[in-house]
C-alpha positions as CSV (number, residue, x, y, z in Angstrom):
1,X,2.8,-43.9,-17.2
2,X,0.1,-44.5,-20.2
3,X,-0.2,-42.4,-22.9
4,X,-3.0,-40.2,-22.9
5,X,-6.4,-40.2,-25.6
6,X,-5.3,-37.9,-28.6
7,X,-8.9,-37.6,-29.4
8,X,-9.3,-35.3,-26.4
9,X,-6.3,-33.3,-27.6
10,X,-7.1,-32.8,-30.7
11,X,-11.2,-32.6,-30.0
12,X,-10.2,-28.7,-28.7
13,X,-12.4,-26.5,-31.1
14,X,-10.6,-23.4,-31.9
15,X,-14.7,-22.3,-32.9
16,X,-16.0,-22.7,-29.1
17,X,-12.7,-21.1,-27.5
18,X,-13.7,-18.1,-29.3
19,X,-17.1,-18.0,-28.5
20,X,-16.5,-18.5,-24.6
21,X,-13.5,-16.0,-25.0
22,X,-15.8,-13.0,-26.2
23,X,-18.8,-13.9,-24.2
24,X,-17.0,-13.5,-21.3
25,X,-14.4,-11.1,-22.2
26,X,-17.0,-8.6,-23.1
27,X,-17.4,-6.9,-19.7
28,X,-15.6,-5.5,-17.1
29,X,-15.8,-8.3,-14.2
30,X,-15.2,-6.2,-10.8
31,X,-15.6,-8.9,-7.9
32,X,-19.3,-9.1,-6.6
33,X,-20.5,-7.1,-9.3
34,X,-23.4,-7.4,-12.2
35,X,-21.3,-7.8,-15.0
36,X,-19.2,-10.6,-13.3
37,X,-22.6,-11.8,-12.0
38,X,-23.4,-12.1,-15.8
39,X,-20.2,-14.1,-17.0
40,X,-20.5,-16.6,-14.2
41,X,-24.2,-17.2,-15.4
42,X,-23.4,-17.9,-18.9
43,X,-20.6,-20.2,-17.7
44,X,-23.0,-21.9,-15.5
45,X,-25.1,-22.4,-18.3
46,X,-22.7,-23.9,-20.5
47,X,-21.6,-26.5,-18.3
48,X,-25.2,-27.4,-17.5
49,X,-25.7,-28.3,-21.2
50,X,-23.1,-30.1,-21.0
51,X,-24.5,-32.5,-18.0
52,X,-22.0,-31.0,-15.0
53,X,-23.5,-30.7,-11.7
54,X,-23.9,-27.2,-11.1
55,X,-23.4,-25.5,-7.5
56,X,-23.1,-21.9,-7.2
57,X,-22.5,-20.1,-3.3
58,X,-22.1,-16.5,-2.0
59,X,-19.4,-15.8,0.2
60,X,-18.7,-12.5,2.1
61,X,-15.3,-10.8,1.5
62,X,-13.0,-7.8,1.6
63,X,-13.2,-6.3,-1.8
64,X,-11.5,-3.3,-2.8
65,X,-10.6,-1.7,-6.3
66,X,-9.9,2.0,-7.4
67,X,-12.3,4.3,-8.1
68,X,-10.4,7.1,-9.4
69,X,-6.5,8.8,-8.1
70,X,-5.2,12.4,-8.9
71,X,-1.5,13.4,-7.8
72,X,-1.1,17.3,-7.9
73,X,2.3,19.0,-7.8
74,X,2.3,21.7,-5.2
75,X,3.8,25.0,-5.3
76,X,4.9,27.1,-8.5
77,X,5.0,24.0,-10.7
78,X,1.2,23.2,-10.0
79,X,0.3,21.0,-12.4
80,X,-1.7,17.3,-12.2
81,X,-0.1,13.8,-13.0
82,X,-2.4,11.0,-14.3
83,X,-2.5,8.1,-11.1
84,X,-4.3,5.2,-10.2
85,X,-4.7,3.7,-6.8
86,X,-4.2,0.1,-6.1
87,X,-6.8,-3.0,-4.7
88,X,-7.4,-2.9,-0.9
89,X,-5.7,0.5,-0.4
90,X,-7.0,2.8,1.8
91,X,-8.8,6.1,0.2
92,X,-7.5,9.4,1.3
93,X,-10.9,11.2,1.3
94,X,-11.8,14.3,-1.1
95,X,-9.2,17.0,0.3
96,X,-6.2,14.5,-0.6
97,X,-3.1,13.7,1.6
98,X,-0.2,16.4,1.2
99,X,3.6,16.6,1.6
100,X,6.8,16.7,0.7
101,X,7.8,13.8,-1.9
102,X,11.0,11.4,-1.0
103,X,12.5,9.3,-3.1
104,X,13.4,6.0,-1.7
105,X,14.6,3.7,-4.1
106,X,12.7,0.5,-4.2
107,X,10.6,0.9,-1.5
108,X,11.7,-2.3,0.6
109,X,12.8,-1.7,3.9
110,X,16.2,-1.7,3.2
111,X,16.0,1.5,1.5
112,X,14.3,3.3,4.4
113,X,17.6,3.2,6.2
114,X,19.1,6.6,7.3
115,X,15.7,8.3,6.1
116,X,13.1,10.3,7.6
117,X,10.0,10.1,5.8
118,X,7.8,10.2,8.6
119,X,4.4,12.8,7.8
120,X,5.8,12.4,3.9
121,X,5.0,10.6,1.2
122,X,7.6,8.5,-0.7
123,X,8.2,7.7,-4.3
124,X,9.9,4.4,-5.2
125,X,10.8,2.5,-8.5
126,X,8.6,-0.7,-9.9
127,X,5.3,-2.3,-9.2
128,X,3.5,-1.7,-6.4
129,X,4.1,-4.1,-3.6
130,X,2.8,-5.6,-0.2
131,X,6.1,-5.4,0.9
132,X,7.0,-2.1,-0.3
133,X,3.5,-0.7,1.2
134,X,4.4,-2.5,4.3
135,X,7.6,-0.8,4.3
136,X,6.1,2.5,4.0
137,X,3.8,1.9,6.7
138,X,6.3,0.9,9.3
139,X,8.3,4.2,8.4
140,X,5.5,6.1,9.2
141,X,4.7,8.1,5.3
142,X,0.8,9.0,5.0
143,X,1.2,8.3,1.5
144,X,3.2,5.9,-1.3
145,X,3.6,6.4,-5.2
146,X,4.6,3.7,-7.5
147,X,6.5,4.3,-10.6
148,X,5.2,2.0,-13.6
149,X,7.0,1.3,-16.5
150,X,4.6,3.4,-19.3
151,X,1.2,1.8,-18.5
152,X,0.1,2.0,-15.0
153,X,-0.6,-1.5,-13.4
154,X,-3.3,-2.7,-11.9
155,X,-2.4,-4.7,-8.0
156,X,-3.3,-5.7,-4.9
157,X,-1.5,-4.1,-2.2
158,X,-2.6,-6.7,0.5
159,X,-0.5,-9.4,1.5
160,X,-3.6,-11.1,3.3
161,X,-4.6,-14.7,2.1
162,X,-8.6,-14.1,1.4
163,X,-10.5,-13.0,4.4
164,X,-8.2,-11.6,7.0
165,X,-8.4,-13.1,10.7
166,X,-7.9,-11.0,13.8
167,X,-4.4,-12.1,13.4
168,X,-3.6,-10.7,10.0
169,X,-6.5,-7.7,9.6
170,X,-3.7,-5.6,11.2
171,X,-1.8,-5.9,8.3
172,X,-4.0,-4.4,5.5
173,X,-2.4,-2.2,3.9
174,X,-3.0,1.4,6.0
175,X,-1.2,4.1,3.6
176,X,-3.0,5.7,0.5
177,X,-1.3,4.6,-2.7
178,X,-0.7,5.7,-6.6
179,X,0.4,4.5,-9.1
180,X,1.8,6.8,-12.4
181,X,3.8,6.5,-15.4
182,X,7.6,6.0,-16.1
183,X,7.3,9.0,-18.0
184,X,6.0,11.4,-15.3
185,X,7.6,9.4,-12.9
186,X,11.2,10.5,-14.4
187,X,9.7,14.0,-14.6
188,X,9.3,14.5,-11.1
189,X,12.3,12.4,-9.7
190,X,14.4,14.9,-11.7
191,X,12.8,18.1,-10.3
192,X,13.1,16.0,-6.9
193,X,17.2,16.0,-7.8
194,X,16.9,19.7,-8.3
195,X,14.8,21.2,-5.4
196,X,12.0,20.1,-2.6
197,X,8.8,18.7,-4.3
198,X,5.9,18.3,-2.5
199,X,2.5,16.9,-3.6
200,X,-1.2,16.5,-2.8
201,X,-2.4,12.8,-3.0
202,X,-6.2,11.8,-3.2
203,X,-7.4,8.1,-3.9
204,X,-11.3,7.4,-3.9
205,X,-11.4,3.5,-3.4
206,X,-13.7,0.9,-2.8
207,X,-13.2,-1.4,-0.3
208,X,-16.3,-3.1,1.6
209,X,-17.7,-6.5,2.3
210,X,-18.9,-7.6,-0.4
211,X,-21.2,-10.9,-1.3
212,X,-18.9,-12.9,-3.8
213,X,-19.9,-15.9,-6.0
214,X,-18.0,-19.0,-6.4
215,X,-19.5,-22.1,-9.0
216,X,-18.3,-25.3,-9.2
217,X,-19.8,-28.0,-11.5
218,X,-19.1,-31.5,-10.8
219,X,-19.0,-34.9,-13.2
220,X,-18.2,-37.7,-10.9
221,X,-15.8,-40.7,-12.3
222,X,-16.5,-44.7,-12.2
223,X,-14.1,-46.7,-10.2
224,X,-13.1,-43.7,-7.3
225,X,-14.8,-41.3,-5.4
226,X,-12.1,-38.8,-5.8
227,X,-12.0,-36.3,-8.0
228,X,-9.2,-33.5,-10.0
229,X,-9.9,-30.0,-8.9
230,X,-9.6,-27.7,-12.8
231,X,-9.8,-24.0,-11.4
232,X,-9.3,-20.3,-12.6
233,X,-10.9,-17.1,-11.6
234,X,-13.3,-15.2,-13.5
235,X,-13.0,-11.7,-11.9
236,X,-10.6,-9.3,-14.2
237,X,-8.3,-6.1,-14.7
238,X,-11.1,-4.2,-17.1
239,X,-11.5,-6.5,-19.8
240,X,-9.5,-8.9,-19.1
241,X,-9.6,-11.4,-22.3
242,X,-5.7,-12.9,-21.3
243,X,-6.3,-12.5,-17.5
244,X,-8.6,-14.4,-17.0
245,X,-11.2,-14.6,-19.9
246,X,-9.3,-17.1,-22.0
247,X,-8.8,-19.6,-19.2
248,X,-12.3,-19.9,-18.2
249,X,-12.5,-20.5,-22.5
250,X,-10.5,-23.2,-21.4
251,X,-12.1,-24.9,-18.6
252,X,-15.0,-24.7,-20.3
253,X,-13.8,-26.4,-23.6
254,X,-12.3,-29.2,-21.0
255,X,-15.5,-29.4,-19.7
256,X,-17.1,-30.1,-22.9
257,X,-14.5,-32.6,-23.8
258,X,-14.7,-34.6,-20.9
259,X,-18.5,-34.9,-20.8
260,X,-18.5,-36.3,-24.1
261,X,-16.6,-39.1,-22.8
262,X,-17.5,-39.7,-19.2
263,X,-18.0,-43.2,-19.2
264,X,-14.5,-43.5,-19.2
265,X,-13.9,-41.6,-16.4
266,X,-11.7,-43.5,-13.3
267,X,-12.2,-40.4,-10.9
268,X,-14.5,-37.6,-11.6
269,X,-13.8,-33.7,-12.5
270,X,-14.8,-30.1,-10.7
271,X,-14.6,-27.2,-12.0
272,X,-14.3,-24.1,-10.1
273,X,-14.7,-20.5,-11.0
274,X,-13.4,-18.4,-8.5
275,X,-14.8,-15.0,-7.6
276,X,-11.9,-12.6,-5.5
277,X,-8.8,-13.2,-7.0
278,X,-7.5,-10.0,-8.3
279,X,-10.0,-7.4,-5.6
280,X,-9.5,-9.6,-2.5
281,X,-6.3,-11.4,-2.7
282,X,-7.7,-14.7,-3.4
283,X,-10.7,-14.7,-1.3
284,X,-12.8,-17.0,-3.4
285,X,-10.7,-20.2,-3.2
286,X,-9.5,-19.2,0.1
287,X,-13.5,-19.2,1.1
288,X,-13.8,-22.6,-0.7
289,X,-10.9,-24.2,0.8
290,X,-12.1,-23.5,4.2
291,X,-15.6,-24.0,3.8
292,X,-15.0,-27.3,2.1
293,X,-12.0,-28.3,3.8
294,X,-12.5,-32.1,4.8
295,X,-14.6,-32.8,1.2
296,X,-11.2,-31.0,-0.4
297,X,-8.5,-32.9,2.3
298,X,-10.4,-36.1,1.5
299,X,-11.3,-36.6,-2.3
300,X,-9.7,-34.2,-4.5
301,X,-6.6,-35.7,-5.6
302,X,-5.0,-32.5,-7.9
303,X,-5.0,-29.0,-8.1
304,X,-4.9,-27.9,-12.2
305,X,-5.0,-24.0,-12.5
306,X,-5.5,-22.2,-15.0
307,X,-4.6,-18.5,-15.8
308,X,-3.8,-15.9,-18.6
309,X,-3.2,-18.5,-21.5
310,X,-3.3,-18.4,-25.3
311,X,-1.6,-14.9,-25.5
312,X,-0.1,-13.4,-28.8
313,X,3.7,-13.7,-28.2
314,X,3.5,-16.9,-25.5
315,X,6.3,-19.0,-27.3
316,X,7.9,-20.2,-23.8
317,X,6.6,-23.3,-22.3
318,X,9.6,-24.9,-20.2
319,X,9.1,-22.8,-17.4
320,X,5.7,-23.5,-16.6
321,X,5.1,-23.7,-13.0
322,X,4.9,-27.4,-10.8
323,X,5.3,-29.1,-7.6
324,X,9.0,-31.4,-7.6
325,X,5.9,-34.9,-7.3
326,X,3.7,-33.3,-10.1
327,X,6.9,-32.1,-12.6
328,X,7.7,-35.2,-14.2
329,X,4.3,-35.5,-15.2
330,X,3.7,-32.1,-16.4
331,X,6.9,-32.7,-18.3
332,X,5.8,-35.6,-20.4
333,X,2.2,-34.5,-21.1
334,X,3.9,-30.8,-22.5
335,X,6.5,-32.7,-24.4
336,X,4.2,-35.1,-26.3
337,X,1.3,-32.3,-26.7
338,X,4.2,-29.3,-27.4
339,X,7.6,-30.7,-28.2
340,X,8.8,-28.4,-25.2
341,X,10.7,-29.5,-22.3
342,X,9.5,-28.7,-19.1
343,X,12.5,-27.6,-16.7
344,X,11.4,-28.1,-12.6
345,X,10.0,-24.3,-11.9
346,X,8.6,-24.8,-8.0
347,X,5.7,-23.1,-8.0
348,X,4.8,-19.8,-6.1
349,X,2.8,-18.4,-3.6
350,X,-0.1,-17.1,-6.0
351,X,-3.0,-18.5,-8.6
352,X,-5.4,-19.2,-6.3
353,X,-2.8,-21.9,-4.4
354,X,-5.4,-22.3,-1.5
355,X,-4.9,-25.8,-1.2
356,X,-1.6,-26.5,0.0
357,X,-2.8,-26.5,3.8
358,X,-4.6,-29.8,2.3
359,X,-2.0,-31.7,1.1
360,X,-3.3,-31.8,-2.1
361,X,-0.6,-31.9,-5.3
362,X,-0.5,-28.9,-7.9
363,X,0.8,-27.9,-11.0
364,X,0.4,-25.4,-13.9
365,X,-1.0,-21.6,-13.4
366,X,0.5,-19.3,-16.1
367,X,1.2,-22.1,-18.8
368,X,2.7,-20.1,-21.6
369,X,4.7,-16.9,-21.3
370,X,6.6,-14.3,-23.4
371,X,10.3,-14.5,-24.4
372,X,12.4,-11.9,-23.2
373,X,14.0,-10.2,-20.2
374,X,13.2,-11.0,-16.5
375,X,13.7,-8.2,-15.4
376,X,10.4,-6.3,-17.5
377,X,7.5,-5.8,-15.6
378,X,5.5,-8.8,-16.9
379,X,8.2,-11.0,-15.9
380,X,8.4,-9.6,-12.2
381,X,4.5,-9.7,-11.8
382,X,4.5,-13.1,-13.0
383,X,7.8,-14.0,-11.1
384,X,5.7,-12.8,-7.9
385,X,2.1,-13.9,-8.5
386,X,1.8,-16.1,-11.5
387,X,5.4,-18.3,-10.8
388,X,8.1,-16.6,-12.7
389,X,11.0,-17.8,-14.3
390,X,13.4,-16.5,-16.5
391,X,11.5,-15.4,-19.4
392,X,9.4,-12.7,-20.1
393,X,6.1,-12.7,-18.1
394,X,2.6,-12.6,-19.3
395,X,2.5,-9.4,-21.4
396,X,2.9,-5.5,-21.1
397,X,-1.0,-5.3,-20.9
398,X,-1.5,-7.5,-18.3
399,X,-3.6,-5.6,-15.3
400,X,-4.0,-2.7,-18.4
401,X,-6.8,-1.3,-20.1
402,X,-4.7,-3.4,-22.9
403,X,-6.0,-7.1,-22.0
404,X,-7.9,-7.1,-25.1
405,X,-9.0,-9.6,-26.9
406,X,-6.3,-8.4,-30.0
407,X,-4.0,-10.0,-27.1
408,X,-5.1,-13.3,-28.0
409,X,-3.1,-15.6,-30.3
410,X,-6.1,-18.4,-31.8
411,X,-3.2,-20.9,-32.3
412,X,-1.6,-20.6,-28.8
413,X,-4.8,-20.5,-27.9
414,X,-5.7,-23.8,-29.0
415,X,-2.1,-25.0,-28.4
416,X,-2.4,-24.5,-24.3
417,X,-6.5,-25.4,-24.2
418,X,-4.9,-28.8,-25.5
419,X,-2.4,-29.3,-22.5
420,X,-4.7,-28.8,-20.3
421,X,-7.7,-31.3,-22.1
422,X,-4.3,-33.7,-21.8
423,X,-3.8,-33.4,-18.3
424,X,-7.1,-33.6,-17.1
425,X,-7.9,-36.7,-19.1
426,X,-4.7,-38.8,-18.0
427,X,-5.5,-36.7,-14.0
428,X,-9.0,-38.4,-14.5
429,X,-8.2,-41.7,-15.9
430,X,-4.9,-43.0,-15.4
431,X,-5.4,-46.3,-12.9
432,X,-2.2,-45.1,-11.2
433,X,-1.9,-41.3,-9.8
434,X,1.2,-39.8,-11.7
435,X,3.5,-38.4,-9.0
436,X,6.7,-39.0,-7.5
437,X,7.4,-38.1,-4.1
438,X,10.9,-39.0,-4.0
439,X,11.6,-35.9,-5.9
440,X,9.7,-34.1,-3.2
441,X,12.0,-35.6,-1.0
442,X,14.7,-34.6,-2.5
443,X,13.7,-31.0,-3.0
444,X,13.8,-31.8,1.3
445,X,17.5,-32.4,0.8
446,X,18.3,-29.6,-1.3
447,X,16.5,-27.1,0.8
448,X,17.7,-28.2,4.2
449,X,21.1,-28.2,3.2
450,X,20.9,-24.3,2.3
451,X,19.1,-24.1,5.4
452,X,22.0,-25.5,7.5
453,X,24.3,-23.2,5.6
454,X,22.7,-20.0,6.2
455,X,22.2,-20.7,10.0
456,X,25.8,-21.0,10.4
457,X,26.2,-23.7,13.1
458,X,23.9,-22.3,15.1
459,X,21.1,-25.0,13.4
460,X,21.7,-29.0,13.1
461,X,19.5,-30.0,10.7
462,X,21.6,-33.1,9.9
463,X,19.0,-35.6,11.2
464,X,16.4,-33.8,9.2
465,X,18.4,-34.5,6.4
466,X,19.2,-38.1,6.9
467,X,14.8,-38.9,7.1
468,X,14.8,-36.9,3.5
469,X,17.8,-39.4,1.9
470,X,16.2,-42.1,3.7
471,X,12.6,-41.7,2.2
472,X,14.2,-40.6,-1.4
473,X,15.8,-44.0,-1.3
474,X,12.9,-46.1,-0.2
475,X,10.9,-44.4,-2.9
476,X,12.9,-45.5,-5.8
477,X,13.6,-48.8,-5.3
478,X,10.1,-49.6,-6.8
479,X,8.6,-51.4,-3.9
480,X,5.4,-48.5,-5.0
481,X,5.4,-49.6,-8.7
482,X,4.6,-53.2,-7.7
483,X,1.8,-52.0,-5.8
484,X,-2.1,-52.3,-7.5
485,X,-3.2,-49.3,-8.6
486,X,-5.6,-49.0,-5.7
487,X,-3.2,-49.7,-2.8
488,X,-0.4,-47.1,-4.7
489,X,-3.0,-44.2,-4.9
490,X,-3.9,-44.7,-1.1
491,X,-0.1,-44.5,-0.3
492,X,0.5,-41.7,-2.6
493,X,-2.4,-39.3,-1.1
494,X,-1.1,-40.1,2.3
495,X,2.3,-39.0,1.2
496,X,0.7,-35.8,-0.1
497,X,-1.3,-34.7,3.2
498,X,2.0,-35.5,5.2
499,X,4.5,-33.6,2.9
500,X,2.9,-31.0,0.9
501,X,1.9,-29.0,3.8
502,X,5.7,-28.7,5.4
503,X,6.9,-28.1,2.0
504,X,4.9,-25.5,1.1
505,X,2.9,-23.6,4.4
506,X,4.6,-22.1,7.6
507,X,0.9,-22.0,9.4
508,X,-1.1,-24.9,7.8
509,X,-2.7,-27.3,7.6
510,X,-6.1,-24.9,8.4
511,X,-4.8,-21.6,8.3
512,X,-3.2,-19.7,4.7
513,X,0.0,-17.6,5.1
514,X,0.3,-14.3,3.6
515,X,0.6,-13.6,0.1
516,X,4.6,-13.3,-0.2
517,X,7.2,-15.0,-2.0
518,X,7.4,-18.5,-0.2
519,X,10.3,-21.2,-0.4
520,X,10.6,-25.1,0.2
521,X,10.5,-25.7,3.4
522,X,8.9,-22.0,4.6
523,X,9.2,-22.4,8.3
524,X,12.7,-23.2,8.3
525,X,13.2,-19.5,5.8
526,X,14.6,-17.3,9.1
527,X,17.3,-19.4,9.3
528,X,19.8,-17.2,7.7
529,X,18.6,-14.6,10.3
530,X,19.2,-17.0,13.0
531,X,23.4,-17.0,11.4
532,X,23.6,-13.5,11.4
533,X,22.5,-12.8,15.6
534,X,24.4,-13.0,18.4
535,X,23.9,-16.3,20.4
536,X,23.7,-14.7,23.8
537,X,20.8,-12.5,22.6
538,X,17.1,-12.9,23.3
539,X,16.5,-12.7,20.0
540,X,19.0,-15.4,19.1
541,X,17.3,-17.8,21.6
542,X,13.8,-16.6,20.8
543,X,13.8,-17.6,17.2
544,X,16.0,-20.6,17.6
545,X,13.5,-21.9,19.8
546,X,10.8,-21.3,16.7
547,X,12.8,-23.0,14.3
548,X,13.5,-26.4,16.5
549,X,9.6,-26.6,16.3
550,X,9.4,-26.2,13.0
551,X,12.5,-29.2,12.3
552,X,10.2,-31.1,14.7
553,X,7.5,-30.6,12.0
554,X,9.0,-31.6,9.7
555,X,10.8,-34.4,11.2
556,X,7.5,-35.6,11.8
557,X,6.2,-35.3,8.3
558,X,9.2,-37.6,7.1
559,X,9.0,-40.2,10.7
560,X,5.4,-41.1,9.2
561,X,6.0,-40.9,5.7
562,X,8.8,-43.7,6.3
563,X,6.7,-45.3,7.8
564,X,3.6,-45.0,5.5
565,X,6.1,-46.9,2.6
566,X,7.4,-49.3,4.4
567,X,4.4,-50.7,5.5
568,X,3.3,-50.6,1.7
569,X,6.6,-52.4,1.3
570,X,5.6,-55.9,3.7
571,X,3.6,-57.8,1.8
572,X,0.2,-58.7,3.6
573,X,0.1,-61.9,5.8
């Protein structure tokens, strides 16, 4: 791999980061609204100084964000605790929903077991959830509190990918929900110890199709018609400046520095601002990756996202999120731009990953994160939609009234706009594309190893995992690297569209799965569930049946991938 241009680099203007930072950072950016309307115009007309191609759409989409939340404590302790209700949550109307408060530990199903909480409404520990609402749904509570740690955190309670379908639209979220405080959270679990508690919920939301923009701005390269997709969503949590103000500061300072030089470009560049991230669970990209899906599955050759960067505090690096074929490239452009080394974090199920259906490669989200414990609040919100690792998330204030622009470190700042400038130069120039799909197939191994260890014996996945060693072996042995440039790039997006989508979708290639925490190899994931039932049982039979298709899938994936490199590997007659 070639070094990269440390002109670009080191072209990153602290100066213009700041200026596109409070510009856009100085209103609240509700999806579909005028304020966001306003920060996508003056990023529109930025990058039309700069030369881009501009092209701005309207999509329709499920929006929903709190309007306001009260929770009232009934009976000889009245009294009101300070809530807030949650994205895409149903509203309770004026009079409220009342009952007596249970306490059910986490929330997750698990810890409905043995409970009765049906006509009540349940209190549980940590962030709110799609899986925790979902849990409270199925055990029939007309209402859900969250407790927070001591700000209350703005989420989305959907686990719906964009727009639902007739499919998913059943599983909106269908159980008025509120968040509060550690502090009063504490309070009323230990009257709850004491004696009955019941309370009076009422959430005033808005949720409602809503037109949404989404802008792209294109400069085209010189030897391909492909191009990197640079993305990151513009929509905020109040304020916003970490999440997401100070990334579209960074696209747009990419931008800038790429248009200076874009003679020199081998494949071309789009930006995209995405509308829908936070208020519709990703319905911008979602939108864009279905109503562009062949121009996507065709040309674009990367995914680079960008989100929350440049905070005060954001010392950790290493962790930053990847694909196993994009890490080793992500690990040499952080080491000679950082110093850091980048350890192989597969990246999750959040970020605006709409792409994966496509086959197209990813890496980076959440670039720089705090030190610290795991187990805060910013590390299990960014461990759920922004990657997650082992360090300390994205900040206390992220989803607060807090994302201020005091959250914003200018030398961090500067420090992760320069990553980014790196990897989109060497994404857009390098004659060779950077990735390294044995490691993929190796991640194959890995994962269907555990796989056949959770099922018990009740799976054989051991030809499976003889196509992975096999492809992991004819990847490595160079017959690629002799390859021109032109002839390895064909192979190596063909190996994308055939392994990306098994690696990282249980419905794709043209359908998105639900928002939840996903896992190489997702359609093989129930087969610890398989090892646990009975093998005379329907249920046994049912989903054994399921997973067979799915090592058919991906048996498939690695039959014509093997075949895709050897082919590369005879020489032409």
């Amino acid at each position: 791999m070639t070094s990269g241009h440390a002109d670009v680099r080191d072209g990153v203007s602290a100066g213009e980061l700041d200026r596109h930072l409070r510009a856009i950072a100085a209103e609240v950016r509700l999806s579909g609204s005028p304020e966001e309307a306003r920060a996508f115009d003056y990023i529109q007309g930025e990058l039309e100084t700069f030369g881009y191609e501009v092209n701005r759409y309207q999509s329709e989409a499920l929006i929903g964000y709190p309007v306001q939340a009260s929770l009232h404590l009934l009976g000889d302790d009245l009294m009101e605790i300070t809530a807030n209700g949650y994205s895409l949550s149903p509203g309770t109307g004026p009079d409220g929903v009342s009952g007596e408060l249970i306490f059910v530990g986490a929330g997750m199903p698990a810890d409905y077991e043995g409970l009765a909480v049906t006509g009540k409404i349940v209190i549980s520990e940590g962030l709110a959830m799609p899986g925790k609402a979902r849990a409270a749904s199925l055990a029939g509570a007309i209402g859900q509190i969250h407790i927070n740690d001591e700000h209350i955190h703005e989420m989305c309670l959907s686990p719906v990918w964009g727009t639902p379908t007739p499919e998913t639209a059943p599983l909106l979220p269908d159980v008025p929900a509120a968040g509060i405080t550690r502090g009063d959270g504490e309070r009323l679990l230990a009257r709850l110890r004491s004696r009955p508690v019941s309370v009076r919920l009422i959430t005033e939301l808005y949720r409602a199709w809503t037109m949404i923009p989404t802008l792209t701005a294109d400069l085209p390269g010189h030897e391909e018609d492909r191009f990197v997709l640079f993305s990151g969503h513009v929509d905020s949590w109040h304020l916003g400046a970490m999440d997401n103000a100070s990334a579209n500061a960074t696209q747009l300072e990419v931008a800038r520095l790429l248009a200076e030089r874009r003679s020199e470009l081998r494949r071309g560049i789009r930006l995209a601002f995405w509308s829908g991230h936070s208020h519709g669970r990703y319905a911008g990209s979602a939108w864009y990756a279905d109503a562009f899906w062949h121009d996507l599955h065709e040309r674009c050759v990367c995914h680079v996202n960008v989100d929350s960067v440049g905070a005060k505090g954001a010392t950790v690096l290493e962790e930053a999120a990847t694909m196993a074929e994009t890490h080793a490239f992500g690990r040499e452009v952080l080491a000679e731009v950082t110093g850091a080394a980048l350890s192989y974090r597969r990246i999750s199920r959040s970020s605006d990953q709409s792409f994966w259906g496509h086959g197209i490669p990813t890496l980076f989200a959440a670039l720089s994160e705090q030190p610290g414990d795991a187990t805060s609040t910013g590390a299990v919100m960014t461990q759920l939609f922004g990657g997650g690792g082992r360090a300390g998330g994205l900040g206390w204030w992220r989803h607060t009234t807090e994302d201020t622009l005091d959250k914003i470190d200018p030398d961090h700042f500067v420090r992760d706009a320069r990553v980014y400038a790196e990897t989109l130069w060497r994404l857009c120039t390098l004659p060779r594309l950077p990735f390294d799909y044995a490691a993929t197939a190796d991640e194959f191994v890995s994962a269907l190893d555990r796989y056949q260890s959770l099922a018990g014996g009740a799976l054989d996945l051991s030809s499976t995992r003889a196509l992975a060693v096999e492809l992991s072996i004819a990847l490595r042995d160079g017959a690629l690297d002799r390859l021109d440039p032109a002839r390895a790039n064909a192979v190596l997006i063909e190996l994308a569209h055939l392994l990306i989508p098994v690696n990282y979708t249980r419905s794709g290639p043209f359908e998105h799965d639900l928002a939840l925490p996903s896992q190489a190899l997702p359609g093989l994931g129930d087969s610890s569930t398989l090892g646990q039932l009975d093998p005379d049982e329907n249920a046994h039979k049912f989903l054994k049946t399921r997973l067979l298709r799915e090592r058919n899938r991906i048996e498939h994936a690695l039959r014509a991938a093997l075949r895709l490199v050897h082919r590369a590997q005879t020489p032409a007659l």
